[in-house]
C-alpha positions in Angstrom: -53.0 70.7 8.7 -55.5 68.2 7.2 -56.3 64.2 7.8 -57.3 61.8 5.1 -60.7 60.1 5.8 -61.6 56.7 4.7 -58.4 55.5 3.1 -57.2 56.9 -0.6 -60.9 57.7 -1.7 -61.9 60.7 0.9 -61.4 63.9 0.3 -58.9 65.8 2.8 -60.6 67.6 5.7 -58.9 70.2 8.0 -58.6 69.3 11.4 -60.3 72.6 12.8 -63.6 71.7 10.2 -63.9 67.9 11.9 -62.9 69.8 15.6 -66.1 71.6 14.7 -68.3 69.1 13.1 -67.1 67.2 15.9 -68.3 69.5 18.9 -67.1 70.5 22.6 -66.0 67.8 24.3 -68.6 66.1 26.4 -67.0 67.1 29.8 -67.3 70.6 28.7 -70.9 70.3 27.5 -71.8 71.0 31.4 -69.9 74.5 32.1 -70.6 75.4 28.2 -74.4 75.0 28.4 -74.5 76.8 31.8 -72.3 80.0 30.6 -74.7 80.2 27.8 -77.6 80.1 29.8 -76.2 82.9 32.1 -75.2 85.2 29.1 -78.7 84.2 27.5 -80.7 84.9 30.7 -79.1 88.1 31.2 -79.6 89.5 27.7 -83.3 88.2 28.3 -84.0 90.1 31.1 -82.4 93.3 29.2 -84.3 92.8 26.4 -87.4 92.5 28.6 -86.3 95.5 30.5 -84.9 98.2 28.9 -86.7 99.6 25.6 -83.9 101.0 23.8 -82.3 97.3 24.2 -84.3 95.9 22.0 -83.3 98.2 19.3 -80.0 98.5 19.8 -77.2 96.3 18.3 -77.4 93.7 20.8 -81.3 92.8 19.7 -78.9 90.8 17.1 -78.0 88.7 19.5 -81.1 88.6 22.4 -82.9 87.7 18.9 -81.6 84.5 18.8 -82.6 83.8 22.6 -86.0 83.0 24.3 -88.0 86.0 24.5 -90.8 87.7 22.0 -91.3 91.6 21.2 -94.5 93.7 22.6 -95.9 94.1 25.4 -96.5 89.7 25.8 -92.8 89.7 24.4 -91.3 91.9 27.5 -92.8 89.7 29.8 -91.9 86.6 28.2 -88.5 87.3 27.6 -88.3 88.5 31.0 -89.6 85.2 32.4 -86.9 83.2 30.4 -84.3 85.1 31.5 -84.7 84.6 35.3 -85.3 81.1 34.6 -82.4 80.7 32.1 -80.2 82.6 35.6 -81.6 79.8 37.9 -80.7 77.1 35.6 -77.4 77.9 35.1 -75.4 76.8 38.3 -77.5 73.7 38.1 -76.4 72.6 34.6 -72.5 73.7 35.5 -72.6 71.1 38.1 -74.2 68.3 36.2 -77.6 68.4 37.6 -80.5 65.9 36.4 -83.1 68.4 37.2 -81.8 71.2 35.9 -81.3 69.5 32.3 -85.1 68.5 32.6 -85.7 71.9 33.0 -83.7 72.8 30.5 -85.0 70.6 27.7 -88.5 71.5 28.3 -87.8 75.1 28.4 -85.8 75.3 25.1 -88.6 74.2 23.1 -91.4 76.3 24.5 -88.8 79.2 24.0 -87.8 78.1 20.5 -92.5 78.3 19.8 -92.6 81.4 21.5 -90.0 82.7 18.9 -91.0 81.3 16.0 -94.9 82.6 16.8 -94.3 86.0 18.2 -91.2 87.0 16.5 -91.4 84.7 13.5 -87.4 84.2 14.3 -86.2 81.1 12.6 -82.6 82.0 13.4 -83.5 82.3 17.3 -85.5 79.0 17.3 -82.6 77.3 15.6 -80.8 78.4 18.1 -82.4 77.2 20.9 -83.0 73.7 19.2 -79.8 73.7 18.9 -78.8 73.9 22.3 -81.4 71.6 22.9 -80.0 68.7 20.8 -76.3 69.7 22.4 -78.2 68.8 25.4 -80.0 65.6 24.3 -76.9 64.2 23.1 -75.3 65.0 25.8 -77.5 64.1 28.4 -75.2 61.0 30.1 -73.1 64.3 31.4 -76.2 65.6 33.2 -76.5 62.8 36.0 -75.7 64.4 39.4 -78.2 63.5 41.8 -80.3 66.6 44.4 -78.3 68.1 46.7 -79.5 67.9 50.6 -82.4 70.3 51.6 -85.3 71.0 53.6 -88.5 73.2 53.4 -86.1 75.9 54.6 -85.3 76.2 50.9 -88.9 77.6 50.1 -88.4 80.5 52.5 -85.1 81.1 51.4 -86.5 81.0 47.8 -89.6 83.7 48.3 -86.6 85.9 50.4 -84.0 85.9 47.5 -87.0 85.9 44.5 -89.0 88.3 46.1 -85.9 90.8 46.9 -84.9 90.3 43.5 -88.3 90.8 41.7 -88.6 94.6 43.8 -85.2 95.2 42.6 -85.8 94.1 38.8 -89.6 95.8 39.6 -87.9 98.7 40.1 -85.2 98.7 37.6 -88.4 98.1 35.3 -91.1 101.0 36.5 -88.5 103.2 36.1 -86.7 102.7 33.1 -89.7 103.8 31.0 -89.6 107.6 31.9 -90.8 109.1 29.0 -94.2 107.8 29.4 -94.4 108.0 32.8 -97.2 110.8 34.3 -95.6 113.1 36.6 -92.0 112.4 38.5 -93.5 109.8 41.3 -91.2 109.2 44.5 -89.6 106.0 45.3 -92.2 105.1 47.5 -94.7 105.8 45.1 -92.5 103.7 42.8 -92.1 100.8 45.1 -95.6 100.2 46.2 -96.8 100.2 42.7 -94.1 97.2 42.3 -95.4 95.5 45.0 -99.0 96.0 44.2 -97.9 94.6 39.9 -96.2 91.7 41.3 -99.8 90.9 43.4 -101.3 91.6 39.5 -103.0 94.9 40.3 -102.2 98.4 39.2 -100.4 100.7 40.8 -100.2 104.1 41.6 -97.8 105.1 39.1 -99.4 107.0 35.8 -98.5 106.2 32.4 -99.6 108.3 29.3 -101.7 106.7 26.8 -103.7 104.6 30.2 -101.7 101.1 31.2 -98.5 100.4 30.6 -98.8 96.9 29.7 -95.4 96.2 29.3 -94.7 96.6 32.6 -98.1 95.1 34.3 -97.2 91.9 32.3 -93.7 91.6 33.5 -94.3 92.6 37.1 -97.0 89.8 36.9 -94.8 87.5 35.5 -92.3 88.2 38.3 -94.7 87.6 40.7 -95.7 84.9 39.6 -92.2 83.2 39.3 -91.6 84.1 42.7 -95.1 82.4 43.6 -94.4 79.3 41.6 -91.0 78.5 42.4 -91.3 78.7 46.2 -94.4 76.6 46.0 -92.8 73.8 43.8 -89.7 73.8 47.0 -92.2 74.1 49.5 -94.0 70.8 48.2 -91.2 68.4 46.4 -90.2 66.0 48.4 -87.5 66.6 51.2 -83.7 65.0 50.8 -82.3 65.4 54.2 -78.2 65.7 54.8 -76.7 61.8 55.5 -76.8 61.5 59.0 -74.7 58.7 61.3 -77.0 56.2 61.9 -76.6 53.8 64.9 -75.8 51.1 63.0 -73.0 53.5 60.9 -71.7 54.3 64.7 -71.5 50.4 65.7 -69.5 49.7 62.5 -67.4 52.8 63.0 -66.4 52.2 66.4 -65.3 48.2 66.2 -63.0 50.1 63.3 -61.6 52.2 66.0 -61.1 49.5 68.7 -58.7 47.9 66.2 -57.4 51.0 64.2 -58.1 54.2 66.6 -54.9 54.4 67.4 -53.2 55.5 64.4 -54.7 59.1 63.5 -55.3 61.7 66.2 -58.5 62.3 64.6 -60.4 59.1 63.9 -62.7 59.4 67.0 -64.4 62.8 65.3 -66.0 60.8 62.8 -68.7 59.7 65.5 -70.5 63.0 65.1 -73.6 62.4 64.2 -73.8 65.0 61.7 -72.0 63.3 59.7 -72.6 60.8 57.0 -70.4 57.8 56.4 -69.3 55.6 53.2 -67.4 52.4 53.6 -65.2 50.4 51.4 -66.7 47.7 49.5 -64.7 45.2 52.6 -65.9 47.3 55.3 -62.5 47.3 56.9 -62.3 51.1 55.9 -64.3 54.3 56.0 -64.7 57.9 55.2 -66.9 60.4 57.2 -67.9 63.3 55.7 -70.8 66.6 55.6 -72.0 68.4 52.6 -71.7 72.0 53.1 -72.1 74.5 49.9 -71.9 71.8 47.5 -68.7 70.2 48.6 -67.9 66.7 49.7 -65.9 67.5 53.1 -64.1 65.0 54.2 -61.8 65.3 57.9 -58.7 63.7 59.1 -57.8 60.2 57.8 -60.1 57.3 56.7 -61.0 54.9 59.3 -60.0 51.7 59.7 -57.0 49.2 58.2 -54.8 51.5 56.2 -55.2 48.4 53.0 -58.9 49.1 52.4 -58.4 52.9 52.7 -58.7 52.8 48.2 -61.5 51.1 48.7 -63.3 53.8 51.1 -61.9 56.5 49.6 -63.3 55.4 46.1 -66.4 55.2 47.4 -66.0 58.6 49.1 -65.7 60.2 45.3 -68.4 57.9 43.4 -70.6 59.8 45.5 -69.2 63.3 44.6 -69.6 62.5 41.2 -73.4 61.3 41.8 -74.3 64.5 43.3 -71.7 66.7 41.1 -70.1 67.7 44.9 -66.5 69.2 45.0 -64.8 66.8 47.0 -62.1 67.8 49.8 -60.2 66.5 52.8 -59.6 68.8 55.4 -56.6 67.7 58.4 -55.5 64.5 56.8 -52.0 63.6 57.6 -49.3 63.1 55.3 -50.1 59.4 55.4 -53.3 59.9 54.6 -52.3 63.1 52.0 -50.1 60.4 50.1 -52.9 57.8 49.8 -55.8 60.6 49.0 -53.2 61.8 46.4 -52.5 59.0 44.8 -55.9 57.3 44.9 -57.7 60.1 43.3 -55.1 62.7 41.6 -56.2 65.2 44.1 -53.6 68.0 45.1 -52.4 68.2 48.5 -51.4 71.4 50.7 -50.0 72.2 54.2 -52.7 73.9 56.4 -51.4 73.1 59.8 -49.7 71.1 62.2 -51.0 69.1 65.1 -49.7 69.7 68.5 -48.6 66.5 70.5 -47.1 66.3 73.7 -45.3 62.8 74.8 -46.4 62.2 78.3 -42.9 60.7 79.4 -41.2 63.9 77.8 -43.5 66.5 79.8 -41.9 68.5 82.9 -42.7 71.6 84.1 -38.6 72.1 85.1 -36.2 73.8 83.0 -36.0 77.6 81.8 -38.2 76.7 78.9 -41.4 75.8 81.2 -40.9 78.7 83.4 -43.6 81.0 82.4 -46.3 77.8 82.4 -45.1 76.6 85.9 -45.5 80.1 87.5 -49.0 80.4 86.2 -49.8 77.5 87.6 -48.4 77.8 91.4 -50.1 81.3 91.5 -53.3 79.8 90.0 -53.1 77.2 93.3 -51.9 79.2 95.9 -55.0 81.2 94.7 -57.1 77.9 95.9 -57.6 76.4 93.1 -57.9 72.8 93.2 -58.0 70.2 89.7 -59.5 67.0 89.1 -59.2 64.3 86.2 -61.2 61.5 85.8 -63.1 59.3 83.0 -66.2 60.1 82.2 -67.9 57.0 83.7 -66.4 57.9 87.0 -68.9 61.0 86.8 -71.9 60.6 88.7 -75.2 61.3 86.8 -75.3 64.5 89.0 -72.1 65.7 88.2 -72.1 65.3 84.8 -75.1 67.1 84.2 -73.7 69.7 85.8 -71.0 69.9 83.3 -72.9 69.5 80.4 -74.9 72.8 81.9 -71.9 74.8 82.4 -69.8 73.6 79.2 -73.1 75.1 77.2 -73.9 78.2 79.2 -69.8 79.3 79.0 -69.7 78.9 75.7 -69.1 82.3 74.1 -71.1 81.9 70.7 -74.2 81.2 70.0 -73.5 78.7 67.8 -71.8 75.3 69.0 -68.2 75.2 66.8 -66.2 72.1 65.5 -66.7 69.5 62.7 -63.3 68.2 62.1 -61.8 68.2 65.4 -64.5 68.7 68.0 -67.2 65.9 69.1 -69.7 67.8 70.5 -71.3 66.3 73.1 -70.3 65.1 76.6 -71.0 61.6 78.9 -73.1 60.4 75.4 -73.6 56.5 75.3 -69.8 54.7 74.4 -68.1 58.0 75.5 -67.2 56.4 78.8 -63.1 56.6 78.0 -63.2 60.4 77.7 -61.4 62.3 80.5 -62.9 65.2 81.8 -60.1 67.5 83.9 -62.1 70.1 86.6 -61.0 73.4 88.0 -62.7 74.0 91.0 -62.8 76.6 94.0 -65.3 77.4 96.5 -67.3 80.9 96.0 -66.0 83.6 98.6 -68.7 84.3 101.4 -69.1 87.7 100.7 -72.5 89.0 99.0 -70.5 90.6 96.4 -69.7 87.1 95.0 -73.4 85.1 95.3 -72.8 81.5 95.0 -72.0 79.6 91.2 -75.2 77.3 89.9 -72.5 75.1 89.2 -71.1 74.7 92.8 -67.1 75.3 92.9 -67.1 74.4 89.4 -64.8 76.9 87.5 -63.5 75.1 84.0 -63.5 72.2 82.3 -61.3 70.8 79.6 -62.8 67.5 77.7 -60.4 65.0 76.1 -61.6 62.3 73.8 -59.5 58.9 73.3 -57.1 58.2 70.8 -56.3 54.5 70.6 -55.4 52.7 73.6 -52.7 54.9 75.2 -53.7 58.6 74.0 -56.2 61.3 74.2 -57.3 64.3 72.1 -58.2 67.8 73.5 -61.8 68.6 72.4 -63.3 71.1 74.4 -62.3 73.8 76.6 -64.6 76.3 78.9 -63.8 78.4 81.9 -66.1 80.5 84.0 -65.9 84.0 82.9 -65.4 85.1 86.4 -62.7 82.3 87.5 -58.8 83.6 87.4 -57.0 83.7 83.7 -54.7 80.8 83.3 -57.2 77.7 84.1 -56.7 76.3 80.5 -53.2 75.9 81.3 -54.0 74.5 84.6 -56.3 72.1 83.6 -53.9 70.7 80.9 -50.6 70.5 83.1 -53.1 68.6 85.3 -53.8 66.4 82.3 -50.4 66.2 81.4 -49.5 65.0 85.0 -52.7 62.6 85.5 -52.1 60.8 82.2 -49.3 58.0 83.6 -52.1 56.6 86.5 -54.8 56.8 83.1 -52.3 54.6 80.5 -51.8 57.8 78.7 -49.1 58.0 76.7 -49.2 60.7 74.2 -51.8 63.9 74.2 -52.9 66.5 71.2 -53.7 69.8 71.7 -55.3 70.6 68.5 -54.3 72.1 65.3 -52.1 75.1 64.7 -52.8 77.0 61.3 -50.4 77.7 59.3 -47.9 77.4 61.9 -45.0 76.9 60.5 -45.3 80.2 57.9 -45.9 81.9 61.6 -42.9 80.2 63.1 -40.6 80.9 60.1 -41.9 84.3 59.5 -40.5 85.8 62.8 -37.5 84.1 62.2 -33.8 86.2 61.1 -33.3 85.6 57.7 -36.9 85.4 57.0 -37.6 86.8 53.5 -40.0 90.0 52.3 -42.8 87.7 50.9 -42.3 85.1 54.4 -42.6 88.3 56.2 -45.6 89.5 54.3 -47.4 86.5 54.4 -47.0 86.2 58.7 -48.4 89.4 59.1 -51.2 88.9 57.0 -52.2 86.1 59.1 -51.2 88.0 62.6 -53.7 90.3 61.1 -56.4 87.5 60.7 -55.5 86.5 63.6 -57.3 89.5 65.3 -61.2 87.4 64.3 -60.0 84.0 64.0 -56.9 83.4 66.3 -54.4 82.1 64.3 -51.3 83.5 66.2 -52.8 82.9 69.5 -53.3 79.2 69.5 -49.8 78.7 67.9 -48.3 80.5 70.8 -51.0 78.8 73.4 -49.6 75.0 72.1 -46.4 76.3 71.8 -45.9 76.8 75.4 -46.3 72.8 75.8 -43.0 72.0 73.7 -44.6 69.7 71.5 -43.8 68.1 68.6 -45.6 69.2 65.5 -47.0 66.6 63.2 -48.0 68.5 60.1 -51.8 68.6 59.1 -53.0 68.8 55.0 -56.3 70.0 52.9 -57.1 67.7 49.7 -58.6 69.4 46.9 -59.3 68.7 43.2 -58.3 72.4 42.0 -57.0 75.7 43.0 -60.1 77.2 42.1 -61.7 75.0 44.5 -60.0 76.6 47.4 -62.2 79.5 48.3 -64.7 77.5 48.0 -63.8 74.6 50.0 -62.4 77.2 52.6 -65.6 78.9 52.8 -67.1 75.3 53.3 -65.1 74.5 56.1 -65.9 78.1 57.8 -69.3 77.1 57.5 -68.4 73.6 59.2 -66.9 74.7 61.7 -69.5 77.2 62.8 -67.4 80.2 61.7 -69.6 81.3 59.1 -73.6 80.7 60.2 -76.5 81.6 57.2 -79.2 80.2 59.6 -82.3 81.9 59.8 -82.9 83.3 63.4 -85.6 82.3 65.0 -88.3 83.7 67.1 -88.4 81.4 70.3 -84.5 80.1 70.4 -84.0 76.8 72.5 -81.2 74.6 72.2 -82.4 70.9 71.2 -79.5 68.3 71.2 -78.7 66.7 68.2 -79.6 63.2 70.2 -80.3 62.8 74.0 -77.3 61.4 76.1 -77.9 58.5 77.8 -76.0 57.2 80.8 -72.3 56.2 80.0 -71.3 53.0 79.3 -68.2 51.4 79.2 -68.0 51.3 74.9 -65.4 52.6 73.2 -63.9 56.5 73.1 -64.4 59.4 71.2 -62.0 61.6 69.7 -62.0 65.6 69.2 -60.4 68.6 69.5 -63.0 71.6 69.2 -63.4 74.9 68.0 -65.7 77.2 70.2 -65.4 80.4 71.9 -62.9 81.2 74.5 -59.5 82.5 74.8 -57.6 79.5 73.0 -59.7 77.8 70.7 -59.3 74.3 69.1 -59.3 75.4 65.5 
């Protein structure tokens, strides 16, 4: 096939020569660059390795990439390599930095060529790649990522366990001129002692090895180099709520809390905040793993939700995040989808019980009602009450015993837990108590916490409903009080104006619900006891049956993603949210330090959660 160029007079030119001429397209520039980099770096480092490399067929090609021959060569090309690997990801996701990196080591490869190797084709090559990126460079705009002076530890940990790998991969892939057959401790401290720049106690014929000294030097001194440059470059903290985002975000919720469950979570104050160009809308949001993670529904008038959510992915493109929505409902799923020509899918459904529909009568309630007579003819007594009808005393000794019976070390939640109690404008909250007085015998020493035996924490939603967010139980106290303390709840809610109550998300429910159904097919089957077997770490099965026992109505819950490829890495990103999945470093003297100090309640306006945390039934 062929096109005719400027009118009768040109000559015909095929369409695959002028796709050519033309080049990639520039949104591909990105992911094309970085996969040549990768290939590039890791033909480097072989080429700076391995002897035989160089001579094989392949020196074809690791010729025409940044590296020189000798002794200098092997460390150079080395050097390039790991470089070229740590570029890569940055360049695939659009990274200033990583194209000024880029552009000034091209060149300086392209020299070293040209002098050491006198290889025109390789520094064509890598001006080439250069120019692709110069004329490209509008694609390259995504601003840093978040991060700390944790990343220069975490730097010198990964570069320095990889550089005693590569070290030796390196000492001991030159055998031949290698004295004697040294042990792999012998091996390993003469890497350690070449990536400090002195000789080790490995023996070469012939005197030094120079081949190796230089590149174990030149590992060294990458490792030394880049974990100086992230101990000293500026820091770019995650977007935090401010008090000002918080005052915004609640007069939202005084006029539009009451129409998603999960608007009142947004007042974490790990959480940044856009808002729509009005301000009559907003979308909350943490960066975890380079994605954009977004919870429940915008806030605010359900109009200036475009607006918001516009907003929401200007600033994933800035920064090159993957953007995602995790829990939106199917309102919410319709206006993400359409807004942005994100995909939706089902994760869940939301568990909601109608106050006026709730009775512990009839066959269906049975097994909840007798758990709770025998919990109170046991002596168990309940309480529910706002927050602000706490005293200070009281509520400190809540906040003491909701941290010290939590079963992880790690505090859970991001999309449906609050995380803190009795804070400043958490006055609405209802707190429901378990309490029993310790027995007088020695066996049983008194509780620091008095009779205090569980505690279940709801957070407003709207007017005339509340949202389950935390739930903790003395380990000691009788099995059932979760279901006590709700039933409680349940009956309290008419003398609170409470009209409608979740109890937190159910993964996957309805797959679990269908699955042990007759009829049910061989995939339906396969697929519930897959998650009955994930169930067994992250209680899948357990909380379906735990809400179940309620009769609620289920209100089904979605994720919002750009791609299916996006999924394991957005569900990885959630784990990680949700305190699942920790990659903190431990530390020598733990203490726990919260986020902000609570300050006596004050009649302001609610927040909303339901949490994830240890325990038997957790708020997913």
């Amino acid at each position: 096939m062929s096109v005719t160029v400027d009118g009768d007079k040109s000559r015909l030119v095929p369409v695959q020569v002028r796709r050519i001429l033309r080049g990639p397209r520039p949104e591909k520039v990105p992911a094309l660059v970085g996969t040549a980099c990768t290939l590039g770096g890791l033909i480097d480092i072989a080429a700076g390795v391995f002897p035989r490399f160089r001579a094989s067929r392949m020196h074809a090609v690791a010729e025409v990439l940044p590296g020189t021959l000798g002794h200098l060569s092997a460390a150079l090309s080395l050097s390039a390599g790991v470089l070229l690997l740590l570029l890569a990801h940055g360049l695939k996701r659009h990274k200033r930095r990583a194209w000024r990196a880029a552009v000034v080591l091209l060149p300086v490869g392209a020299a070293a060529q040209f002098v050491w190797r006198h290889s025109v084709i390789g520094a064509l090559f890598s001006l080439a790649l250069l120019a692709l990126l110069l004329r490209h460079r509008a694609e390259f705009a995504a601003l840093p990522d978040p991060r700390s002076r944790w990343r220069a530890l975490a730097n010198f940990v990964v570069m320095g366990a990889g550089s005693i790998a590569l070290g030796l991969v390196i000492v001991s892939a030159h055998p031949r001129r290698v004295v004697g057959d040294p042990s792999l401790t012998d091996r390993l401290e003469h890497v350690l002692y070449g990536l400090l720049g002195f000789e080790g106690p490995v023996a070469y014929t012939g005197g030094v090895d120079w081949t190796v000294g230089y590149s174990l030097g030149a590992l060294g001194m990458l490792t030394a180099l880049t974990t100086t440059y992230f101990a000293f470059r500026p820091e770019h903290p995650a977007a935090r709520l401010t008090d000002d985002d918080e005052t915004r975000l609640r007069a939202l919720l005084d006029q539009h809390g009451g129409r998603d469950s999960l608007g009142h979570f947004a007042l974490r104050h790990d959480k940044g905040v856009v808002f729509s160009p009005s301000g009559k809308a907003a979308v909350c949001y943490r960066v975890v793993s380079g994605v954009m993670l977004a919870s429940g529904d915008p806030i605010g008038d359900v109009e200036a939700w475009p607006g918001a959510i516009e907003r929401f992915m200007d600033e994933a493109k800035a920064h090159s995040w993957t953007p995602a929505v995790m829990g939106c409902s199917e309102t919410g799923g319709q206006v993400w989808t359409r807004e942005t020509g994100l995909d939706a899918l089902e994760l869940g459904d939301e568990a909601i019980v109608d106050v006026a529909d709730f009775s512990l009568s009839g066959r269906a309630m049975r097994n909840v009602r007798q758990m709770v007579k025998r919990i109170e003819r046991n002596g168990y007594t309940t309480q529910v009450r706002r927050v602000r009808d706490l005293d200070d005393e009281e509520l400190e000794r809540v906040r003491r015993a909701a941290a010290d019976w939590r079963g992880t070390d790690t505090e859970r939640g991001f999309s449906m837990a609050l995380g803190r109690i009795g804070a400043t404008g958490d006055g609405d909250a209802v707190i429901a108590t378990a309490h029993k007085d310790d027995p007088e015998d020695p066996a049983h020493p008194a509780s620091p916490y008095g009779d205090l035996k569980a505690i279940i924490h709801f957070v407003p939603w709207g007017p005339d409903g509340m949202s389950l967010e935390l739930m903790r139980r003395d380990r000691s106290a009788d099995p059932g009080m979760n279901e006590l303390l709700i039933v409680a709840a349940l009956q309290a809610s008419p003398t609170l104006g409470i009209e409608r109550v979740s109890l937190n998300f159910a993964m996957f429910r309805s797959a679990l619900a269908r699955g042990e159904k007759i009829g049910a097919g061989p995939v339906l089957r396969a697929w519930r006891g897959l998650l009955v077997f994930l169930s067994r770490w992250f209680q899948i099965e357990s909380l379906y049956k735990f809400n179940d026992k309620f009769r609620p109505r289920w209100e089904p819950r979605f994720v919002v993603y750009r791609k299916s490829r996006d999924l394991p890495r957005i569900g990885l990103a959630a784990m990680r949210a949700e305190g699942f999945v920790t990659v903190s470093l431990p530390r020598l003297f733990p203490h726990r330090r919260p986020a902000r100090a609570p300050r006596p309640c004050a009649h302001i306006v609610p927040t909303l959660t339901p949490a994830p945390a240890e325990r038997e039934v957790q708020a997913a």
